[in-house]
C-alpha positions as YAML, in Angstrom:
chain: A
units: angstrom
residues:
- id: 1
  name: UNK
  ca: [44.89, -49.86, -7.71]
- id: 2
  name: UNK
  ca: [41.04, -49.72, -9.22]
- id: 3
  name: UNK
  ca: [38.00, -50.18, -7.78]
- id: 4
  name: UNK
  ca: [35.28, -52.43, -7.84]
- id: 5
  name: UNK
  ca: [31.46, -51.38, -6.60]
- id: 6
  name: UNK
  ca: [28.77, -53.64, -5.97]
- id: 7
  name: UNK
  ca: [25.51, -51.85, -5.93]
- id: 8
  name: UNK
  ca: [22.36, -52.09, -4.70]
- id: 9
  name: UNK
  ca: [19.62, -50.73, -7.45]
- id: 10
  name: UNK
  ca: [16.09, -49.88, -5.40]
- id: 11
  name: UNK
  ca: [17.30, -47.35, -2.91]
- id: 12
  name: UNK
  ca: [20.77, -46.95, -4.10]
- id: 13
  name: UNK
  ca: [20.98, -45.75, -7.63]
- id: 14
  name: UNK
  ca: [16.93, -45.79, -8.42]
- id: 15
  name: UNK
  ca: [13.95, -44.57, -6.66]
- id: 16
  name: UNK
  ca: [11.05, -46.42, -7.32]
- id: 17
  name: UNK
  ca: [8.11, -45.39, -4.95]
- id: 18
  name: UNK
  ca: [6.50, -43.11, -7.59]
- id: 19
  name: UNK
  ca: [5.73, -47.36, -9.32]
- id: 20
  name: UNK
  ca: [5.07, -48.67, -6.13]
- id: 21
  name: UNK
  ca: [2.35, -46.02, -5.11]
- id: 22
  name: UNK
  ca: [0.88, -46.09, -9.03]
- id: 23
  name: UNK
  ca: [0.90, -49.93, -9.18]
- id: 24
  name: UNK
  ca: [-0.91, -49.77, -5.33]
- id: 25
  name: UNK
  ca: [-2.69, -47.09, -6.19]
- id: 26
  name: UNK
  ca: [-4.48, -48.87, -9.96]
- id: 27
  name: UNK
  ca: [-5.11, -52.30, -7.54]
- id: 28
  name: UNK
  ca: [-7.02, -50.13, -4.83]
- id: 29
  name: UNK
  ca: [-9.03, -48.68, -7.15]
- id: 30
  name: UNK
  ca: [-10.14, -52.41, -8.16]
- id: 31
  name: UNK
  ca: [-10.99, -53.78, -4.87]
- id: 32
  name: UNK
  ca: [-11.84, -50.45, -3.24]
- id: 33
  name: UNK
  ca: [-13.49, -48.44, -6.62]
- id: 34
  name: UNK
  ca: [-14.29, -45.40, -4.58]
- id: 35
  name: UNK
  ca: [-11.23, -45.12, -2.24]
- id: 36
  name: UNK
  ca: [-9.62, -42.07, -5.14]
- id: 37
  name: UNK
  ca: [-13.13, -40.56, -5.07]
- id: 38
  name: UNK
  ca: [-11.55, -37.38, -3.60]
- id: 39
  name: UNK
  ca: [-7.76, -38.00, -3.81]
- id: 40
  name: UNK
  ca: [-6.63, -34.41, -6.02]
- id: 41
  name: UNK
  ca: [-2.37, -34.61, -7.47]
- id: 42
  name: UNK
  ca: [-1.72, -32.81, -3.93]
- id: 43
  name: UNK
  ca: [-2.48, -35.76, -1.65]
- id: 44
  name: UNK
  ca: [-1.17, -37.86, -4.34]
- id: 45
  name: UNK
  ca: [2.40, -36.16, -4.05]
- id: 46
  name: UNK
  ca: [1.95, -36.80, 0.18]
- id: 47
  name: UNK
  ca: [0.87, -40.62, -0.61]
- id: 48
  name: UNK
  ca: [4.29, -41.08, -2.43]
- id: 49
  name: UNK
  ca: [6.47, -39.03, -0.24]
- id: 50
  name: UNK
  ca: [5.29, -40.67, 2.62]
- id: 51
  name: UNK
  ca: [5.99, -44.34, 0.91]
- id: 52
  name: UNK
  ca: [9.42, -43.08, 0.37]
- id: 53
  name: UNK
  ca: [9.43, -43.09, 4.58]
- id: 54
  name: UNK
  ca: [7.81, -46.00, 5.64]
- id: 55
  name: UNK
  ca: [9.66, -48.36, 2.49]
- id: 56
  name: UNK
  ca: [12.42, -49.65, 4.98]
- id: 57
  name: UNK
  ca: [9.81, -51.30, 7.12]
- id: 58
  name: UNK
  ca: [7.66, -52.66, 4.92]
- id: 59
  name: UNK
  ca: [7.72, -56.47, 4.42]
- id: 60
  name: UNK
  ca: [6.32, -57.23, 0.69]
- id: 61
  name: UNK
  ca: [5.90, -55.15, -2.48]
- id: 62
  name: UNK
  ca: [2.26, -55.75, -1.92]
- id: 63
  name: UNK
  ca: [2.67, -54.06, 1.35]
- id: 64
  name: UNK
  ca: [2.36, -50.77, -0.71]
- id: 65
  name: UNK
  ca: [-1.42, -51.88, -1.55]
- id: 66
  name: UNK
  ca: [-2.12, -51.08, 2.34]
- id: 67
  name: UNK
  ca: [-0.01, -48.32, 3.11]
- id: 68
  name: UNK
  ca: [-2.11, -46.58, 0.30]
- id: 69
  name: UNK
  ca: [-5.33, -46.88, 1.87]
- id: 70
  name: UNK
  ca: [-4.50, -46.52, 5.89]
- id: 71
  name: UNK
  ca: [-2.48, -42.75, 4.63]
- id: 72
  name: UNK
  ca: [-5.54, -42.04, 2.61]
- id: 73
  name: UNK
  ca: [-7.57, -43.11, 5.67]
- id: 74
  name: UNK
  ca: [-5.65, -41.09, 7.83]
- id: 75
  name: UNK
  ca: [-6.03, -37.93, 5.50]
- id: 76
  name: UNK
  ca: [-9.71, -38.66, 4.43]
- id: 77
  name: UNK
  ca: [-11.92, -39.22, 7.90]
- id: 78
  name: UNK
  ca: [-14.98, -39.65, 5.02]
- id: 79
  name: UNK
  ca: [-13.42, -43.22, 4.39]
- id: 80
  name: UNK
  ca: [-12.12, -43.72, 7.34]
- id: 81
  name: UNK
  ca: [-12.66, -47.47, 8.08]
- id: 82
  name: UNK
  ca: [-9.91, -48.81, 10.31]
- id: 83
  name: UNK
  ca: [-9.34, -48.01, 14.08]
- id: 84
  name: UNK
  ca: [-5.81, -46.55, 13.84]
- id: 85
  name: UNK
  ca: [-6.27, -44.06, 11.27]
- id: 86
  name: UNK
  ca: [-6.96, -41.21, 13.15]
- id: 87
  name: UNK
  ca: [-4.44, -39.61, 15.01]
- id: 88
  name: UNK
  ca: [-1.69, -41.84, 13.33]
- id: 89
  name: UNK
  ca: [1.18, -40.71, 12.07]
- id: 90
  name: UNK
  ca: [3.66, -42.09, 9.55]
- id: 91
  name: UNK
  ca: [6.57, -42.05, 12.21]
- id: 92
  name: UNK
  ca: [3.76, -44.61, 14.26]
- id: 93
  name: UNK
  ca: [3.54, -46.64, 11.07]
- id: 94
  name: UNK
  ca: [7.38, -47.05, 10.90]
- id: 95
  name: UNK
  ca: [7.73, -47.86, 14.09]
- id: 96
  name: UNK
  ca: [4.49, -50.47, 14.22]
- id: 97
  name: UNK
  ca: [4.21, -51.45, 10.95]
- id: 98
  name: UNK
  ca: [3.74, -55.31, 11.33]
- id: 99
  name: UNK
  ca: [1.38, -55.20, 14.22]
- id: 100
  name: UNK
  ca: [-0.52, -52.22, 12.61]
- id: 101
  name: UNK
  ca: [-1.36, -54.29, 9.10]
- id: 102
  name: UNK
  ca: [-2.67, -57.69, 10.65]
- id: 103
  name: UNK
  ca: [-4.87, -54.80, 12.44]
- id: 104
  name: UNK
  ca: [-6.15, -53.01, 9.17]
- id: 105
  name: UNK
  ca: [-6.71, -56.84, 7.24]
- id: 106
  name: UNK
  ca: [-9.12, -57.54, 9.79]
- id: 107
  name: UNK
  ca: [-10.81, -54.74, 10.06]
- id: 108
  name: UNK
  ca: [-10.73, -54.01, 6.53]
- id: 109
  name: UNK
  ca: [-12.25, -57.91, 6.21]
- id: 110
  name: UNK
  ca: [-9.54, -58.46, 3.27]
- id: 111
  name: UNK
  ca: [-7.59, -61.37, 2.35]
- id: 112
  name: UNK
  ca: [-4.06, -60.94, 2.46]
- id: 113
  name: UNK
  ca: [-3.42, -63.79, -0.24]
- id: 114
  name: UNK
  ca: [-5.76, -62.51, -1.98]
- id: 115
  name: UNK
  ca: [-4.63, -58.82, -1.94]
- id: 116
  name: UNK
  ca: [-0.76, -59.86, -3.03]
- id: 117
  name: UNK
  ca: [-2.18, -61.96, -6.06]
- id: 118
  name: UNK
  ca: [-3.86, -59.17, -7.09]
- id: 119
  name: UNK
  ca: [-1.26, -56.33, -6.40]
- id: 120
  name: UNK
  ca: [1.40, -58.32, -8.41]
- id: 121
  name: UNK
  ca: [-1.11, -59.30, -11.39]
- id: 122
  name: UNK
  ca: [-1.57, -55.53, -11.56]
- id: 123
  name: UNK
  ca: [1.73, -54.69, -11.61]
- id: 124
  name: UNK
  ca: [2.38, -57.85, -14.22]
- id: 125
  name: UNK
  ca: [0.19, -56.28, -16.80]
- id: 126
  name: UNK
  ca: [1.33, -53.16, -16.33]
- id: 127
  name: UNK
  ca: [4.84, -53.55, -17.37]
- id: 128
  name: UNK
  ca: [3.47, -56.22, -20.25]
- id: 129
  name: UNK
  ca: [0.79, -53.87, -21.42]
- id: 130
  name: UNK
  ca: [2.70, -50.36, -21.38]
- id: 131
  name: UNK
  ca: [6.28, -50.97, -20.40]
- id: 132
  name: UNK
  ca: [7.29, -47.17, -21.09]
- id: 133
  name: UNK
  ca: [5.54, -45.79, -18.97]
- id: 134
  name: UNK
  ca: [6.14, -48.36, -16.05]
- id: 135
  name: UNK
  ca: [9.89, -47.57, -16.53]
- id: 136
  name: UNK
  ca: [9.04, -44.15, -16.18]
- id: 137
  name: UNK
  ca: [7.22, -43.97, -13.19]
- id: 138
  name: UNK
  ca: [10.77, -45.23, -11.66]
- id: 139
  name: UNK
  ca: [13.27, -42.73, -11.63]
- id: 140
  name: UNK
  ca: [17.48, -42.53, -11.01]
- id: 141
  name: UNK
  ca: [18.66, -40.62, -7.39]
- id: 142
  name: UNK
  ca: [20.18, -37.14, -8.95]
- id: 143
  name: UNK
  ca: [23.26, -36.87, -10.16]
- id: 144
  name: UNK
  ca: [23.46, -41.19, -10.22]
- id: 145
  name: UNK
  ca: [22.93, -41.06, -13.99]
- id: 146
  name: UNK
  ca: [26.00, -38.98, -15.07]
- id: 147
  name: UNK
  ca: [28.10, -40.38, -12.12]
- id: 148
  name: UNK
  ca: [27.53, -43.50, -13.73]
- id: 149
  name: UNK
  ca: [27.99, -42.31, -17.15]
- id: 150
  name: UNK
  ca: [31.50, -40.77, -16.07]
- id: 151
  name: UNK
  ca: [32.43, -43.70, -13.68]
- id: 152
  name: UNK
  ca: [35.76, -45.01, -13.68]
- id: 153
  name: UNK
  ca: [35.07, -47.92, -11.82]
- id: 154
  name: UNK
  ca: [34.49, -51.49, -12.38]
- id: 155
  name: UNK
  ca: [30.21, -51.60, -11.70]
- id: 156
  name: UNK
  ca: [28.49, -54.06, -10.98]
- id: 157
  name: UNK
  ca: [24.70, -54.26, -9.95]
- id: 158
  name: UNK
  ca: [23.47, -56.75, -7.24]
- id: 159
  name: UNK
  ca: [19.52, -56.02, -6.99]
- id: 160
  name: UNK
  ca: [16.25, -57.63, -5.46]
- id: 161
  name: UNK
  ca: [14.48, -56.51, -8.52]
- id: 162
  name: UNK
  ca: [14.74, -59.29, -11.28]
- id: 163
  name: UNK
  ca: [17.70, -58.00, -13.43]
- id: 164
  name: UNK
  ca: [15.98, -57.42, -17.28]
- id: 165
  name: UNK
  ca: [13.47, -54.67, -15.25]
- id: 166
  name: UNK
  ca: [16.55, -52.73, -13.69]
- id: 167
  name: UNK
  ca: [18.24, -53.46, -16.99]
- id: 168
  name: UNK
  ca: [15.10, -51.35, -18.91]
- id: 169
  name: UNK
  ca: [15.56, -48.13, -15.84]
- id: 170
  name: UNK
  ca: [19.11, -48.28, -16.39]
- id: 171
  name: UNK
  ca: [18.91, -48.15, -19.98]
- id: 172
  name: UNK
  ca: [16.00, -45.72, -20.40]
- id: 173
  name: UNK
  ca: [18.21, -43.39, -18.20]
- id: 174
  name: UNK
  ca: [21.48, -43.50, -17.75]
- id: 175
  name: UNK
  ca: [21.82, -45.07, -21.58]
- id: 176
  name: UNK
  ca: [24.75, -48.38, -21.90]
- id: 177
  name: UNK
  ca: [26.35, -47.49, -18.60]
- id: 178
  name: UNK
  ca: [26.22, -50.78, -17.39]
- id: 179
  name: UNK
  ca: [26.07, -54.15, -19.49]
- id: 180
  name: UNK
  ca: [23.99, -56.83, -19.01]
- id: 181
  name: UNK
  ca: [26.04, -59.57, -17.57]
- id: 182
  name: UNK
  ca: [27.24, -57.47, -15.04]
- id: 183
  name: UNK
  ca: [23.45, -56.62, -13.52]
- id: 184
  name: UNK
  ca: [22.41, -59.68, -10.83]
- id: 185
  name: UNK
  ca: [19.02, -60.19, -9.90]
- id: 186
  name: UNK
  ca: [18.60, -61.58, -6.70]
- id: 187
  name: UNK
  ca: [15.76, -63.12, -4.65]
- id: 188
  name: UNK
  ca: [17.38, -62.18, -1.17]
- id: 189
  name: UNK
  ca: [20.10, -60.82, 0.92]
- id: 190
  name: UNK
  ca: [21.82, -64.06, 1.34]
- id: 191
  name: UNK
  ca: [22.39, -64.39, -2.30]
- id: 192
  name: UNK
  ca: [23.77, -61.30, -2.29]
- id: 193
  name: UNK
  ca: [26.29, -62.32, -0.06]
- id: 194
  name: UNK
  ca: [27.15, -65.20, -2.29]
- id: 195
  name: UNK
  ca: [27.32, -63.02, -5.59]
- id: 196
  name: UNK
  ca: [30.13, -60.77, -3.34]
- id: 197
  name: UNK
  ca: [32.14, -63.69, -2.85]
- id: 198
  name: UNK
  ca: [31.90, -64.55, -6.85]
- id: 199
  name: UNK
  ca: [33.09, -61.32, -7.70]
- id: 200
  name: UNK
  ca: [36.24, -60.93, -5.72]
- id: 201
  name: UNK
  ca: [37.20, -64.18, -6.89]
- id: 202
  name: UNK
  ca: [37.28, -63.56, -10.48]
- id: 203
  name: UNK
  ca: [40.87, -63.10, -11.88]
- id: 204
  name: UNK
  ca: [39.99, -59.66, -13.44]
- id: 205
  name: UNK
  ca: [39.30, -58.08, -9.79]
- id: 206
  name: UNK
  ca: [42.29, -59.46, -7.82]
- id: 207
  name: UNK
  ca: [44.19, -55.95, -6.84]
- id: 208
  name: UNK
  ca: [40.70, -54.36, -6.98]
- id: 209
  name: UNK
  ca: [39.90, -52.50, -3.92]
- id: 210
  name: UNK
  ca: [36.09, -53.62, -3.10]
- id: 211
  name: UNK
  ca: [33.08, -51.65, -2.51]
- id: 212
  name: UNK
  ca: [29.71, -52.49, -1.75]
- id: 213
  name: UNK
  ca: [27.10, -50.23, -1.01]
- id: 214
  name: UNK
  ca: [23.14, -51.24, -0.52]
- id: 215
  name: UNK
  ca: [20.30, -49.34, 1.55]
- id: 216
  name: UNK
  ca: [19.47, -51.92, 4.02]
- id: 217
  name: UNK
  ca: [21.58, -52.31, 7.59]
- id: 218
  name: UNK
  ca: [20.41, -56.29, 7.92]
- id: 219
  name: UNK
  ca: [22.16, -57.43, 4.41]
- id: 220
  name: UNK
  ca: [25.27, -55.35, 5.21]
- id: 221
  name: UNK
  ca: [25.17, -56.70, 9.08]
- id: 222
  name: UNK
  ca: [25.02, -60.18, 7.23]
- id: 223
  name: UNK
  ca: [28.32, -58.97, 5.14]
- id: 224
  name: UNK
  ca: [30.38, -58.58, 8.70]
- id: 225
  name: UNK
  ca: [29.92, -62.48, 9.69]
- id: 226
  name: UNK
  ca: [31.08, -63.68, 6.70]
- id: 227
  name: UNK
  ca: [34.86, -63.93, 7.07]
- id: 228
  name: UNK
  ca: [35.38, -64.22, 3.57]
- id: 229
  name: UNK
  ca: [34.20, -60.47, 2.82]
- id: 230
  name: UNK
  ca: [36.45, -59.03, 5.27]
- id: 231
  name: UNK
  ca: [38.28, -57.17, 2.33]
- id: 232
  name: UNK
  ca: [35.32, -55.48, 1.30]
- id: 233
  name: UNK
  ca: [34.62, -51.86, 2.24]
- id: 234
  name: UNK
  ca: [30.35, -51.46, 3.40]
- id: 235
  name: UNK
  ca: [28.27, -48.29, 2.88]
- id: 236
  name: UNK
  ca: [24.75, -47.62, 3.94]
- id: 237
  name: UNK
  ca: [23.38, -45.21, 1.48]
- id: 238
  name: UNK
  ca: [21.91, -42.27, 3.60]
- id: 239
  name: UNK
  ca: [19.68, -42.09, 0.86]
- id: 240
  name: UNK
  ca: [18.08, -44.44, 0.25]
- id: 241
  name: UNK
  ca: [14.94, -46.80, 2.40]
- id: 242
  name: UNK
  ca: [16.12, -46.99, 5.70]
- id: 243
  name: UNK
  ca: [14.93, -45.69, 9.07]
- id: 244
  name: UNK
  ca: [16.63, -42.84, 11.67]
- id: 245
  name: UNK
  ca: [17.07, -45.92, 13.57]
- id: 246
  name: UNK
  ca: [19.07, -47.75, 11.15]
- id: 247
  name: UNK
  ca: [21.43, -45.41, 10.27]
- id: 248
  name: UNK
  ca: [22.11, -45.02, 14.14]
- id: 249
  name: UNK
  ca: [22.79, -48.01, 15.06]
- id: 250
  name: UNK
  ca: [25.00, -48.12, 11.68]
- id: 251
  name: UNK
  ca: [26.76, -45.29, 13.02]
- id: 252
  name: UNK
  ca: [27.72, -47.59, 15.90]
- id: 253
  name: UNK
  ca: [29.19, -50.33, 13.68]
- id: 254
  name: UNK
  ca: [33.38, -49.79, 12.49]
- id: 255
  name: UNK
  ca: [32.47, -51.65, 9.61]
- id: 256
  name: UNK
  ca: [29.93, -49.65, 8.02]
- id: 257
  name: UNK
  ca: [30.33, -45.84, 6.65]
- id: 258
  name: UNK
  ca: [27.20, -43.97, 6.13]
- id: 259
  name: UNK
  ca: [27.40, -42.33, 2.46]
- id: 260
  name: UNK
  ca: [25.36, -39.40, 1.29]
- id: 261
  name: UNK
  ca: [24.12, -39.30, -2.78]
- id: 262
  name: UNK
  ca: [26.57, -36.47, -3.64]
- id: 263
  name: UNK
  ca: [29.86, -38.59, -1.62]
- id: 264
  name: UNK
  ca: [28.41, -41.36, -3.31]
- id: 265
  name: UNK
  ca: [28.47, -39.81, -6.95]
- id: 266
  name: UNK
  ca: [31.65, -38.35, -6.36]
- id: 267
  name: UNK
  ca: [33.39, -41.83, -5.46]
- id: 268
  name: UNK
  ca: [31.70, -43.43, -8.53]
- id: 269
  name: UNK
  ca: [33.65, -40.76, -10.86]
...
C-alpha cells in the first residue's frame, strides 16, 4: 500500500517570514519614513525571528505591517509611540494579540483599511516588479527540498497562498518536484477540507493510505468533525506557526500526531 500526503505550504514545507517582514518592513517605511532610521541587520534578524513567533496568532498578512513597528517600538524607546511597548514582550503579544492591535491603531491614529490596501499593493508590486527576489526572500524548512526531491509518495499541495506563487518557491527550490495540477490554492480552511474529500475520491488513490499534515490546530480540529475524513491520518507540524499552546492541547487530541521537520522528511522519503 502507497501513500498519499496532503500538505500545507506556509509553515509546512516553506518559511516565509523573511517576505512577510521585507514586504512590512518596505510599507512602513512609506507611511512611517523614519521608523528604519536606526534599525542596523542585527535588529533586523530579531524583527524576523520574532515574526516567526507571533505568525500563529496573527489574523491578516497585513498584520505583519504592525507587528513591525510595536517590536521596533519595543526595542527603540526613541520612537516609542504606543502605550504597550515598553515592558512588552513577544510571549504578551501572542497571548494578546487582537486586543493589543485595536490598541496600537488608535494610538498610532492609523487606518486599518487603509494600512491593508497599502501593505498588499506593496507586496503586489513587489512580486510584479522583481519576482526573483520576492521568491527569494521565502525559503524551504531544511532538509524539505531533497525529501521532496527523493519522495516516494503521491504529493499533493493544499495552500492558503494562491497556487502559481507557491508554484514559483517550489520551483526555484526544490526544482519539478511537484507539478502544477497537483498544487491547490485555497482561500480558507474549509476549502481545504473539501479539496481532502476530492482527493480520496479519485480512482488513482483508492488503497492509498492518507496523510495530511498543515501547521494550524483549528483546520485539522475542523478535519475530526467531518465523518467523511475519518480515514485520513492528521499531523501538526511542530515546525511550523503555531503556539506552545496549540501543540498542547494537540497533544490532548487521539487524532492528531505532532511531527517534527526531520520525522517529517523522513516519512516523505
Amino acid at each position: 500500500m502507497g501513500d498519499l500526503y496532503a500538505l500545507d505550504f506556509d509553515g509546512v514545507l516553506c518559511d516565509s517570514c523573511g517576505e512577510s517582514y521585507a514586504t512590512a518592513a518596505k510599507a512602513a517605511k512609506v507611511i512611517w519614513p523614519t521608523l528604519f532610521n536606526d534599525v542596523d541587520s542585527s535588529l533586523e534578524d530579531w524583527v524576523v525571528d520574532q515574526i516567526r513567533i507571533v505568525r500563529a496568532v496573527l489574523q491578516n498578512r497585513y498584520d505583519n505591517l504592525l507587528l513591525v513597528r510595536l517590536l521596533l517600538e519595543m526595542r527603540l524607546p526613541s520612537i516609542r509611540k504606543s502605550s504597550v511597548a515598553e515592558g512588552l514582550t513577544v510571549e504578551g503579544i501572542v497571548e494578546n494579540w487582537s486586543g493589543l492591535k485595536n490598541l496600537i491603531l488608535k494610538e498610532w491614529g492609523e487606518d486599518k483599511d487603509a494600512l491593508v490596501k497599502l501593505y498588499f499593493q506593496v507586496r503586489n508590486e513587489w512580486k510584479l516588479q522583481d519576482l526573483k527576489t520576492w521568491i527569494g526572500a521565502n525559503r524551504l524548512y531544511p532538509g524539505v527540498a531533497d525529501a521532496l526531491k527523493s519522495a516516494t509518495s503521491v504529493i499533493y499541495i493544499v495552500t492558503g497562498k494562491q497556487s502559481p506563487f507557491a508554484e514559483v518557491i517550489l520551483q526555484e527550490f526544490a526544482k519539478d518536484t511537484i507539478s502544477p495540477e497537483r498544487i491547490f490554492g485555497v482561500s480558507s480552511c474549509s476549502h481545504k477540507i473539501e479539496i481532502l474529500k476530492q482527493l480520496q475520491e479519485k480512482a488513482e488513490h483508492q488503497g492509498l493510505k492518507l496523510h495530511f499534515v498543515e501547521d494550524r490546530l483549528a483546520t485539522l480540529k475542523e478535519a475530526i468533525t467531518e465523518p467523511e475524513l475519518d480515514g485520513w491520518n492528521l499531523y501538526l507540524s511542530g515546525w511550523g506557526y503555531n503556539t506552545q499552546k496549540e501543540k498542547d492541547e494537540a497533544a490532548t487530541i487521539p487524532r492528531i500526531e505532532i511531527l517534527q521537520l526531520s520525522d517529517f522528511n523522513t516519512k516523505l522519503k
